[in-house]
C-alpha positions in Angstrom: -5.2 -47.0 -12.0 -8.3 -49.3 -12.9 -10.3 -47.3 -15.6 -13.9 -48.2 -14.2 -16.0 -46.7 -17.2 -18.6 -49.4 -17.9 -21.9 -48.5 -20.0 -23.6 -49.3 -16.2 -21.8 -46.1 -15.0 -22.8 -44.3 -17.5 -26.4 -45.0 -17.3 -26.3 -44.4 -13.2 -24.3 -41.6 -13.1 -26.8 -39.7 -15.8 -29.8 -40.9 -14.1 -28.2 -39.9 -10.6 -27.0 -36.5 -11.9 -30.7 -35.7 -13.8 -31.9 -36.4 -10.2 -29.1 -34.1 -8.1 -29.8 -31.4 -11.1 -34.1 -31.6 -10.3 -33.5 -31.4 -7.0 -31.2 -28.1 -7.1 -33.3 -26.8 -9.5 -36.1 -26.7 -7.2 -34.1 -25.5 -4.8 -33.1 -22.7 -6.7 -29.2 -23.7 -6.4 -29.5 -24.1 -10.2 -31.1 -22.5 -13.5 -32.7 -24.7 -16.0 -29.7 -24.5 -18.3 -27.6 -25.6 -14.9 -29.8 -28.5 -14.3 -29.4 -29.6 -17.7 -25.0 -28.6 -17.8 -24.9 -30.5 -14.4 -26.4 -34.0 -15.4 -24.4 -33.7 -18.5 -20.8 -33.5 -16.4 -22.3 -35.6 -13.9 -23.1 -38.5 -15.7 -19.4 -38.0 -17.5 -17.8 -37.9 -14.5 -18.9 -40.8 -12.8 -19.5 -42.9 -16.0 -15.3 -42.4 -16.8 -14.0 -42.1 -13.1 -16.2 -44.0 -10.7 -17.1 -43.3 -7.6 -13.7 -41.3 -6.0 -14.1 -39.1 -9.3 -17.6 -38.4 -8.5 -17.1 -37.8 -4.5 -15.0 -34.8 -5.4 -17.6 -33.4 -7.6 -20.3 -33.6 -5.4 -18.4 -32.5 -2.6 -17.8 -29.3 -4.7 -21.1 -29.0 -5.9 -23.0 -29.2 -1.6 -20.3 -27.7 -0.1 -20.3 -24.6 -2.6 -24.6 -24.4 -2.5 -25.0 -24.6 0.7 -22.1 -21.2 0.8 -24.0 -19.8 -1.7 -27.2 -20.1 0.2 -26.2 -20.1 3.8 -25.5 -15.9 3.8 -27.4 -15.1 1.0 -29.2 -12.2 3.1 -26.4 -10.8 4.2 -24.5 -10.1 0.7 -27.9 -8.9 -1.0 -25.9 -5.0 -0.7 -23.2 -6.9 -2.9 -25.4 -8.8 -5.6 -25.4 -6.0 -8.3 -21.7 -6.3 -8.4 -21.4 -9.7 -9.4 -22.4 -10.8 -13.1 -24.2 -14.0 -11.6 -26.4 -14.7 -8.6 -26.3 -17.5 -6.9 -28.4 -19.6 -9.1 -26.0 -21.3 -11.3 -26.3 -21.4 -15.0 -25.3 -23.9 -17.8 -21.9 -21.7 -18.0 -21.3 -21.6 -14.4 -21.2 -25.4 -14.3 -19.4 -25.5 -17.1 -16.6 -23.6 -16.0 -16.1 -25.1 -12.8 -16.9 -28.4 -14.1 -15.5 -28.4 -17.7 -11.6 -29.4 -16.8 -12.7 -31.7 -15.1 -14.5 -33.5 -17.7 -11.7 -33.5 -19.6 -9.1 -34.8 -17.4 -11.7 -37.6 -16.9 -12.3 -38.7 -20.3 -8.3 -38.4 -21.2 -7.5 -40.4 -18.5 -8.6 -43.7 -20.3 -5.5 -43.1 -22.3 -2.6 -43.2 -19.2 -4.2 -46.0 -17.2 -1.2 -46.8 -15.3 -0.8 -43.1 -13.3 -2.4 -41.8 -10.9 -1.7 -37.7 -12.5 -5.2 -37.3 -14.0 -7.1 -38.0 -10.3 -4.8 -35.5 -9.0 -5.0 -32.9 -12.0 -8.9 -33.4 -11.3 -8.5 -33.1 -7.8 -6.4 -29.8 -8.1 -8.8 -28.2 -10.4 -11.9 -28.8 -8.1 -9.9 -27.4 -5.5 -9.2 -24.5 -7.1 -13.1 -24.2 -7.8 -14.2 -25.4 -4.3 -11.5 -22.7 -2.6 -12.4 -19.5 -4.8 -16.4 -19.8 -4.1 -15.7 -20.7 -0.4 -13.6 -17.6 -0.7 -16.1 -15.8 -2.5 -19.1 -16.5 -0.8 -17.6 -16.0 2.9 -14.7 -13.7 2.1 -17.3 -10.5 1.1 -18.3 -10.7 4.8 -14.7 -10.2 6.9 -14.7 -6.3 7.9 -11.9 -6.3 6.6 -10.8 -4.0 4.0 -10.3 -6.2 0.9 -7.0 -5.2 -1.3 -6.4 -6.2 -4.6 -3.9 -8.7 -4.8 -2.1 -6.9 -8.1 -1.0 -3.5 -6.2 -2.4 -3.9 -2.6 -4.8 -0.9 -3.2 -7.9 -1.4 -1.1 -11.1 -2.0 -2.6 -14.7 -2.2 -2.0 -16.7 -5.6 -0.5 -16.8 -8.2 -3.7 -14.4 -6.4 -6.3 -13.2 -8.7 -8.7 -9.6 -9.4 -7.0 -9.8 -8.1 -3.8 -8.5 -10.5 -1.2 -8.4 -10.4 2.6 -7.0 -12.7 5.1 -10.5 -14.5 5.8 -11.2 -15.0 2.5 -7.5 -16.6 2.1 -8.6 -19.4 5.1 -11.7 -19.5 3.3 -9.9 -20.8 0.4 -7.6 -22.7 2.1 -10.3 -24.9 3.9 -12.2 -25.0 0.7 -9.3 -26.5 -0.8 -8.4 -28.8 1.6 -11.8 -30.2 1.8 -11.6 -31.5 -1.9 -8.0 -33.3 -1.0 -9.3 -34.7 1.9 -12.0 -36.7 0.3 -9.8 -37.4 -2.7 -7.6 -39.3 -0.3 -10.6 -40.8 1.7 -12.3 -42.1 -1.8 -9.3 -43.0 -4.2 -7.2 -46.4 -2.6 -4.8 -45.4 -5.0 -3.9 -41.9 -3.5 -3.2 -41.6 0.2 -1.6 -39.8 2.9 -1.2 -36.1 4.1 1.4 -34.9 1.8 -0.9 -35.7 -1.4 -3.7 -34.1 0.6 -1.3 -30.7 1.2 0.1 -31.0 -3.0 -4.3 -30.9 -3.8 -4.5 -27.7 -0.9 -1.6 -26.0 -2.5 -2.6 -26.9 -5.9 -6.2 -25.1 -5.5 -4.6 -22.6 -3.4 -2.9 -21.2 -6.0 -5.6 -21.9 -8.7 -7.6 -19.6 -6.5 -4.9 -17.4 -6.3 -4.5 -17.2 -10.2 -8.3 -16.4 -9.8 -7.7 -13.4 -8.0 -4.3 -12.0 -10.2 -6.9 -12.5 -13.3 -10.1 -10.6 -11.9 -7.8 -7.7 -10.4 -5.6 -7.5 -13.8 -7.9 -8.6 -17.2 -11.3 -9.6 -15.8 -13.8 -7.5 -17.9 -15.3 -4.9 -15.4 -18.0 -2.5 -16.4 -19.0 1.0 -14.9 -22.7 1.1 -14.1 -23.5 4.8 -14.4 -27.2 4.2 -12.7 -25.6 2.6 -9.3 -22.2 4.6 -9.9 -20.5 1.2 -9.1 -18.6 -1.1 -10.9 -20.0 -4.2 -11.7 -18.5 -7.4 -13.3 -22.0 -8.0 -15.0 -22.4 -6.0 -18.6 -23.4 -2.4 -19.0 -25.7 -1.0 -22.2 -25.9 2.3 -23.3 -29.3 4.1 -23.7 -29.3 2.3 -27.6 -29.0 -0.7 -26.4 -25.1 -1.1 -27.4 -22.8 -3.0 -24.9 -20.7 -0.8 -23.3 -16.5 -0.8 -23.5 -15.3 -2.3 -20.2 -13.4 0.5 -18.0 -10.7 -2.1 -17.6 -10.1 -6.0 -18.4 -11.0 -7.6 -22.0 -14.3 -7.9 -23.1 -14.1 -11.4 -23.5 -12.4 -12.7 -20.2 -15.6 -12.9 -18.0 -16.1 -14.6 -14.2 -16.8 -18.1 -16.1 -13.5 -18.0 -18.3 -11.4 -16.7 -15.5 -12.9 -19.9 -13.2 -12.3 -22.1 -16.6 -8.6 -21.0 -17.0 -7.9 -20.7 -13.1 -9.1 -24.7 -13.0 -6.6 -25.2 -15.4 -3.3 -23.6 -13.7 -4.6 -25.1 -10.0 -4.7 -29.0 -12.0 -1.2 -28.3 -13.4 0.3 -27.0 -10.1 -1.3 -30.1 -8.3 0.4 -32.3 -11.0 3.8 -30.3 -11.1 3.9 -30.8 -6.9 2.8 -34.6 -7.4 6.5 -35.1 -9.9 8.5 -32.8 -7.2 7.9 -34.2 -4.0 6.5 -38.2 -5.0 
């Protein structure tokens, strides 16, 4: 593949992306420290991969706002469960985003394949499919079940997947590989757009194995709930997570979930091309 960094890029995809950022700032899709993440992997994205690179991003980035927004009201009940609203922050962005940036810059070192589009690909449909599952999964009636041991679970527990929120992620997915194959001449046709599907379908999947099995989640003794966000004690102290490590928040399970849905993409891509 033709490596179209250029200084140019750079320059318009960092003004472009300062402008996207300012915008969702004052829209509240983003925090300050989101704004500023966003033009950063913006600017990095387009300036390395050109416009097919940057299509995928900001297809992630409208599609999973305008989720986030669209039923805010109605998962209000749900917001003290989740360690995030829906305003992202610099970490956020940089967990959805940060694989990609990677794959992006790396790719100027194997300019003759077309694996690093698709590893990109896969890991923003992995992103794009677990917030479209997120955000319109908590509404099915549906009881959720975690998908570790089936055992059902309340509305927005870390793990709990139901059928609705499995389409969800499904047509997330497959939204990101078809505009990879409507933007990139170099990758085309409906098998390549099924690999990217499967690829964040199981990214998303991974997603869900990791918040039901070593996600950190927190008791919060003044909602009696459980809550992915952290608890303090009445000194101030964090308190020990009632299951999961402490360290293995929402951002790093999105970071490392990116990861595994790139490498399946890639690992379908040497099967089946």
């Amino acid at each position: 593949m033709e490596i179209p960094f250029s200084l140019q890029n750079l320059i318009v995809g960092f003004a472009a992306s300062a402008a996207i950022g300012l915008v969702a700032w004052r829209m509240g899709a983003l925090a300050i420290s989101g704004a500023f993440g966003a033009t950063m992997i913006g600017g990095l994205i387009f300036g390395f991969g050109g416009l097919s690179w940057a299509a995928i991003l900001l297809t992630f980035f409208i599609s999973s706002s305008v989720m986030s927004k669209l039923f805010a009201k109605r998962k209000l009940e749900l917001a003290e469960k989740f360690s995030k609203g829906s305003k992202r922050d610099w970490g956020q962005v940089l967990a959805n985003g940060g694989v990609g940036v990677f794959i992006v810059v790396i790719q100027v070192f194997f300019p003759e394949t077309i694996w690093p589009f698709l590893a990109f690909a896969g890991a923003f449909a992995t992103v794009n499919g677990d917030t479209w599952a997120t955000e319109l999964g908590v509404l099915s009636a549906e009881t959720p079940r975690l998908i570790s041991n089936r055992k059902a679970v309340p509305r927005g527990t870390s793990g709990g997947v139901t059928w609705a929120g499995t389409m969800a992620t499904i047509a997330g997915a497959g939204l990101i590989g078809f505009v990879a194959i409507l933007f990139e001449p170099n990758v085309k046709g409906l098998l390549v757009m099924l690999m990217i599907t499967l690829g964040g379908l199981a990214g998303a999947t991974m997603d869900s194995f990791l918040g039901a099995t070593i996600q950190a989640i927190y008791y919060d003794p003044v909602r009696e709930k459980e809550t992915e966000k952290i608890v303090y004690d009445e000194n101030g102290e964090t308190m020990a997570p009632i299951r999961g490590w402490d360290w293995m928040n929402n951002d790093m399970v999105n970071f490392l979930s990116s990861i595994f849905g790139a490498l399946i993409t890639v690992a379908l891509w040497q099967i089946f091309s």
